[in-house]
C-alpha atoms as one frame of an Amber mdcrd trajectory, in Angstrom:
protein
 100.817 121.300 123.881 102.338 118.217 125.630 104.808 118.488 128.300 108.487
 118.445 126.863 110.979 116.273 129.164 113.651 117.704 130.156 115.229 114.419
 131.785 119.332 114.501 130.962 119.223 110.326 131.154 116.172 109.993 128.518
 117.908 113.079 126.155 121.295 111.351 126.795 119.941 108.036 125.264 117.645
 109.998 122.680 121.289 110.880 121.293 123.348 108.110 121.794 121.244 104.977
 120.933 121.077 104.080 117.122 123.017 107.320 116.587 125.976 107.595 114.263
 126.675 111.448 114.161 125.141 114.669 116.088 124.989 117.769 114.026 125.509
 119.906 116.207 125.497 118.064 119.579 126.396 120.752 121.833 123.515 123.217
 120.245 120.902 119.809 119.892 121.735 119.182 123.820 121.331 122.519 125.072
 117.689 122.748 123.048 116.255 119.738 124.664 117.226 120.800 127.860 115.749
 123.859 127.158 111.997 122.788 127.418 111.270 124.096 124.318 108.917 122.139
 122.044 110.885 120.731 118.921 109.709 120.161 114.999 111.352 116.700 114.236
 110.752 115.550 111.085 111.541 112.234 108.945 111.334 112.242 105.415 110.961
 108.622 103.371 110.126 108.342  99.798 108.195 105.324  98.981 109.855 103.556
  96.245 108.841 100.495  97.325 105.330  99.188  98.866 107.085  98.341 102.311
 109.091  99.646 105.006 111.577  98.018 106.416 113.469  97.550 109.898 116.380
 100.048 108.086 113.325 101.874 107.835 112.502 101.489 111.567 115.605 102.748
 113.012 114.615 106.738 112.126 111.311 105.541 112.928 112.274 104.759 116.156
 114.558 107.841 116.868 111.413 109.795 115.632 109.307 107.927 118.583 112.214
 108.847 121.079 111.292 112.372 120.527 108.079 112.071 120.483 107.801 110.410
 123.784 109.375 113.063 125.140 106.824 115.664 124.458 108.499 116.804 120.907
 106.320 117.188 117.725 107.162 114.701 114.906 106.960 115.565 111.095 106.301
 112.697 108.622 106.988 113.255 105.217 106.219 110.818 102.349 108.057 111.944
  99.947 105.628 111.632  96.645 107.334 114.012  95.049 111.325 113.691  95.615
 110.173 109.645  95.281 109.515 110.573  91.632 113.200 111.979  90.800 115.023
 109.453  93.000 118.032 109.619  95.263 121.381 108.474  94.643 122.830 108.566
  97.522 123.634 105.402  98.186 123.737 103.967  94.145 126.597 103.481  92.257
 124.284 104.180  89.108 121.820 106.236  87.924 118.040 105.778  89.551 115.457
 105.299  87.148 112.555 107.469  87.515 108.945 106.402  88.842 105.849 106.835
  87.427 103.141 109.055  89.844 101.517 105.963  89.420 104.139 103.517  90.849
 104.333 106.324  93.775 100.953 106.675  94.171 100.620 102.907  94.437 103.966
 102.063  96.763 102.514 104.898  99.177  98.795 103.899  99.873  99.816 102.037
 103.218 103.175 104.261 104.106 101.447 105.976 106.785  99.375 102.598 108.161
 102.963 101.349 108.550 105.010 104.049 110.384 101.956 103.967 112.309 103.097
 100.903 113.529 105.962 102.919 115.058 104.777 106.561 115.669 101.630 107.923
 117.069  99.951 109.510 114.436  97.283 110.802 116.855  99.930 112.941 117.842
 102.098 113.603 114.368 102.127 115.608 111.520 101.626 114.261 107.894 102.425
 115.472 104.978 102.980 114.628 101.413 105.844 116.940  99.785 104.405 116.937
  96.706 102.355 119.705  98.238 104.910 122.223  98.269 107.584 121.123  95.938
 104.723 120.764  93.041 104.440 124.419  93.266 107.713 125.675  92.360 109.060
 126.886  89.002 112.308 128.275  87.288 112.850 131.204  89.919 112.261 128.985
  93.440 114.600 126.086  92.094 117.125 128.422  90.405 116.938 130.190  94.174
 117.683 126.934  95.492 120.408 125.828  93.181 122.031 129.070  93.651 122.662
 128.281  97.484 125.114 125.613  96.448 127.734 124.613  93.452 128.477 121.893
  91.473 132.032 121.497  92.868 129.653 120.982  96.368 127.818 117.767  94.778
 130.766 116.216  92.787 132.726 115.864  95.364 130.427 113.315  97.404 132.322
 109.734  97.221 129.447 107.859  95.354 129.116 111.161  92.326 132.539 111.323
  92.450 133.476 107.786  91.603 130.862 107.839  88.852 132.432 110.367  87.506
 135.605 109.160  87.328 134.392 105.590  85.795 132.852 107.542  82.750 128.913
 106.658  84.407 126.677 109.147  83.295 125.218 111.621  86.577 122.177 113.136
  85.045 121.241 116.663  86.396 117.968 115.225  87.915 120.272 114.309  90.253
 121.751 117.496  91.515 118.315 118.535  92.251 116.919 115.816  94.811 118.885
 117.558  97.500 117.747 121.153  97.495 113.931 119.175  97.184 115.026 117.391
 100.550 116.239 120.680 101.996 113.277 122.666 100.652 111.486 120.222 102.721
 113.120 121.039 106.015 111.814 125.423 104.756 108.464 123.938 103.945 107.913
 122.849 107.375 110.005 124.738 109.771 112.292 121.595 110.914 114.448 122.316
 114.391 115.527 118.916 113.388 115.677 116.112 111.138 116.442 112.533 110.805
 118.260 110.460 108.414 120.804 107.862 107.621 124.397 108.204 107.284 123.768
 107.723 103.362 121.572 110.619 103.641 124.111 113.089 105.060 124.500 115.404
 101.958 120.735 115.962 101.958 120.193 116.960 105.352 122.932 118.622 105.305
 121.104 120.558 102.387 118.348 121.400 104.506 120.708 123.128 106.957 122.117
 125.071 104.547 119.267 126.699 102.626 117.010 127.171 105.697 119.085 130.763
 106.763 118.341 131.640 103.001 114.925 131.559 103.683 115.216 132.944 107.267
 115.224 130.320 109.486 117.478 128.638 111.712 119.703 126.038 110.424 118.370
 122.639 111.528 120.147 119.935 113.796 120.588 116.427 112.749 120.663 112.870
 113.842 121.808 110.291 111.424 121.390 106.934 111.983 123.802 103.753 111.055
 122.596 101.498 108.241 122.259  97.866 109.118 123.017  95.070 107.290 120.017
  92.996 105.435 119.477  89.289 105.275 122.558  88.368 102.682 125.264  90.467
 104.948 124.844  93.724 102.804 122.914  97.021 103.680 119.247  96.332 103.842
 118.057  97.872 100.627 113.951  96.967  99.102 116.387  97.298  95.831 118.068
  93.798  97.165 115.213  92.288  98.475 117.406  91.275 101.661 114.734  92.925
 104.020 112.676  92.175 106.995 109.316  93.998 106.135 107.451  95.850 108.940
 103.899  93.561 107.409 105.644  89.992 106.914 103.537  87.730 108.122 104.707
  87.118 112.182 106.250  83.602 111.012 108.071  85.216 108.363 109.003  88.070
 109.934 110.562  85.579 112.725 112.536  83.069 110.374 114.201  86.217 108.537
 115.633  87.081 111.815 116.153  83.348 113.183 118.342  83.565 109.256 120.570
  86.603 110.258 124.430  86.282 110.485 124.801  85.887 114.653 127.236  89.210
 114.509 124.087  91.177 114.237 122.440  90.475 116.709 123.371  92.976 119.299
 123.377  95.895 116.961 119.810  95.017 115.993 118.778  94.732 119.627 120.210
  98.442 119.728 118.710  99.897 116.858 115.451  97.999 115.959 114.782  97.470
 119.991 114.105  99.368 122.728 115.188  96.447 124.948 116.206  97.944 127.828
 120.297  99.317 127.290 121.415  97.327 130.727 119.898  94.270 129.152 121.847
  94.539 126.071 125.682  95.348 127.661 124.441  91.822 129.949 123.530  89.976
 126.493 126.918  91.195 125.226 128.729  89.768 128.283 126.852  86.761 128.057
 128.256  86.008 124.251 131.744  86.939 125.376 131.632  84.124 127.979 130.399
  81.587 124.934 126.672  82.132 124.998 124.507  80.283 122.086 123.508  83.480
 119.552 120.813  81.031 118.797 118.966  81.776 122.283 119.781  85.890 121.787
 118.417  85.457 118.488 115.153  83.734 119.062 114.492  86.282 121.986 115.156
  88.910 119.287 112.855  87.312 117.175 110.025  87.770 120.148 110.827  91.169
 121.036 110.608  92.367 116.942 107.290  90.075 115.961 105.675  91.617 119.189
 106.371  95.278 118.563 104.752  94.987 114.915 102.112  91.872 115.393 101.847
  91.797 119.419 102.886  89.561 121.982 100.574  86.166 120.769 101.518  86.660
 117.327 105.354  86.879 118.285 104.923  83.086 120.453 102.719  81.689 117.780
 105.917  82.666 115.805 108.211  81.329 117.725 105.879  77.866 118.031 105.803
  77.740 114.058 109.300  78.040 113.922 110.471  75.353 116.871 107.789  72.704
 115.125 109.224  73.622 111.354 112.804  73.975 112.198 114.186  72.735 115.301
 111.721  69.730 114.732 111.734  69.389 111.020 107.763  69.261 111.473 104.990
  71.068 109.099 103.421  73.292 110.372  99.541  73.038 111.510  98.399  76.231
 110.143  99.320  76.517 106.336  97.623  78.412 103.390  95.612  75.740 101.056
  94.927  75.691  97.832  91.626  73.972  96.517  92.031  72.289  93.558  90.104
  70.246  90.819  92.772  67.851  89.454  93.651  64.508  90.883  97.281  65.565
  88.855  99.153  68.778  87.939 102.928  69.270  87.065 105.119  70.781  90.288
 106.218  74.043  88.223 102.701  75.333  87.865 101.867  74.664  91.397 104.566
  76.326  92.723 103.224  79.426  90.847  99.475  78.924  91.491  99.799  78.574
  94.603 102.313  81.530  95.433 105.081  79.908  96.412 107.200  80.503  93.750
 106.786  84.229  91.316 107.010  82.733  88.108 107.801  79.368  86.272 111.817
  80.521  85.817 111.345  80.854  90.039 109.833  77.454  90.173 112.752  75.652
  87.633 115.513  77.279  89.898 114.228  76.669  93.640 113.605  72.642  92.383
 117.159  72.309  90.710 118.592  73.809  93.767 116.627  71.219  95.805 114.812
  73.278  97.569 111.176  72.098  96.927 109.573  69.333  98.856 106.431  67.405
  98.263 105.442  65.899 101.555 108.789  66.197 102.804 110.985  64.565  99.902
 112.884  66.893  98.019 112.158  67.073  94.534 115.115  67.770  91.802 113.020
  66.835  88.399 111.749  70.056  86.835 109.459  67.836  85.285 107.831  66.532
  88.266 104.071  66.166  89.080 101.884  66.513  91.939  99.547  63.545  92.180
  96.820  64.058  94.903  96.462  61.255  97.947  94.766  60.984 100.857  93.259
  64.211 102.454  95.950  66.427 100.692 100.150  67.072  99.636 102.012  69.556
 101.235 104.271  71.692  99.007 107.394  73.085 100.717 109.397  75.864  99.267
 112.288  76.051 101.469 112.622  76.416 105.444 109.779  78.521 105.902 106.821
  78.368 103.286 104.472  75.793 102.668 100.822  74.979 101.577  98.278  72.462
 101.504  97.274  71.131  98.263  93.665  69.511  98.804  91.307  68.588  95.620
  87.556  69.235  96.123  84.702  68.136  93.724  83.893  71.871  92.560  85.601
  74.898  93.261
């Protein structure tokens, strides 16, 4: 067993940084000073095939402890993924298939990986536990809590009172979540502040089952690409396996007001740093120059330090420059003449032909750097190739070859 530091600076930032709420500080504090060893555990379900840096911010926390000689739980939640949480919807969740799970999940570990050390952390899929129980477990469960209990959160409640229907699927994601916390003998877990209710769950049923009651640490949300909470539901994320260059321009794109909290949470930029960055902007500091270095330091923690300069390169030549870029995707082709829609689609740029129509009446496709307006346009092939820009950030060479 690792040695479990009991350093009051390091356990002082552990709960402070990228922390919204301590439940219960006083008893969390005293633990870690303790020298006992800690069970930590993070649950996600994998609704989508990516994690995200919302994602990263328990991720993170769940490092913090494990760099300090605690052991980490990671829980992919296969199971409680298949009923869906509400916690943050203002309608019902739809239910996924096992094979939607199955197929959103196959690199959820790879990427927390990218994180964690899972050398050093448990796995585990919930499904392993939670598909065991019948009738008598969950009516066990249920009985821990009432109705009046899960009406009253503010998202259930205003449901309610807007005539939406809350389906009793519903009721039961928490006691899975908490059952969690039982199934592996959590001293603490990790969540979001939209996930409050359910960890709170896992507090309260663990003295049912003879445990003590877990501590928690929930995290804030941050706000996604369009201003709003970063939700895989919106599509307003930064993915933890975007391409470097992508994963760059989304954060060159982000509202300058965030840039400091995402140094805090998505960082581990040094805390002095960050109060000097904030004085810096308060005497009239560019956000630009904050936000490219942010751009380094979060390409570099996923892709490593070339990747994160390469990205940088790509985006001064692309952006600042208004060059192309030298290293683009291609796409061989046959015809000497093709119309723009189905180009955009072959070649990936655009998702379907309805994609293609609105990014060229919004202007926003270029062939060799003249925008391009008529949905009816063509591609004619010249020279040693056309390059096909959708938007600021994606483009891709168009060369014709004899036989592909």
């Amino acid at each position: 067993m690792p040695t479990v530091s009991t350093d009051k600076k390091k356990i002082a930032e552990l709960l402070d940084r990228g922390v919204a709420e301590v439940i219960v500080r006083a008893d969390l504090e005293k633990k870690l000073q303790s020298g006992a060893q800690l069970r930590v555990k993070l649950g996600i379900d994998p609704t989508s095939p990516n994690l995200h840096l919302g994602r990263s911010i328990p991720l993170l926390k769940l490092r913090d402890f494990q760099e300090l000689g605690h052991q980490v739980v990671f829980i992919v939640g296969d199971f409680t993924g298949i009923i869906g949480d509400t916690s943050d919807k203002d309608a019902e969740r739809p239910m996924l298939t096992e094979e939607a799970i199955k197929q959103n999940l196959e690199t959820y570990v790879a990427q927390a990986g990218k994180i964690i050390d899972l050398d050093r952390a448990e796995i585990h899929f919930n499904s392993t536990w939670l598909g065991k129980l019948g009738f008598k477990e969950i009516g066990e469960l249920a009985n821990v809590f009432s109705v009046a209990e899960f009406i009253a959160r503010e998202n259930i409640a205003k449901r309610l009172d807007s005539g939406k229907r809350v389906s009793l699927r519903e009721v039961l994601y928490p006691l899975m979540q908490g059952y969690d916390s039982v199934a592996i003998r959590a001293d603490v877990e990790l969540g979001g502040t939209d996930q409050r209710f359910n960890v709170l769950a896992g507090r309260t049923i663990q003295p049912h089952y003879g445990q003590g009651a877990q501590n928690i640490v929930l995290n804030p949300l941050i706000a996604g690409l369009d201003g709003r909470k970063m939700s895989s539901s919106w599509g307003n994320t930064i993915n933890l396996l975007d391409e470097p260059a992508d994963m760059y321009g989304k954060v060159m794109s982000l509202l300058d007001e965030l840039v400091l909290e995402y140094f805090m949470n998505a960082t581990r930029v040094d805390l002095d740093e960050i109060a000097a960055m904030r004085e810096s902007l308060a005497a009239g500091a560019n956000p630009r120059d904050l936000k490219m270095r942010l751009g380094r330091e979060i390409v570099a923690m996923y892709w490593g330090a070339d990747a994160a300069s390469a990205a940088e390169e790509h985006f001064k030549t692309v952006h600042q420059q208004g060059g192309v870029p030298e290293d683009m995707p291609e796409l061989k082709v046959s015809w000497t003449q093709a119309p723009l829609i189905d180009v955009l689609v072959e070649s990936g740029l655009c998702s379907s032909k309805s994609d293609a129509r609105r990014q060229i009446e919004e202007g926003g496709v270029k062939i060799d750097g003249e925008v391009v307006k008529d949905v009816a346009g063509m591609v004619e092939m010249k020279g040693e190739g056309v390059v096909v820009q959708k938007g600021k950030r994606f483009f891709v060479k168009i060369e014709k070859v004899t036989s592909i």
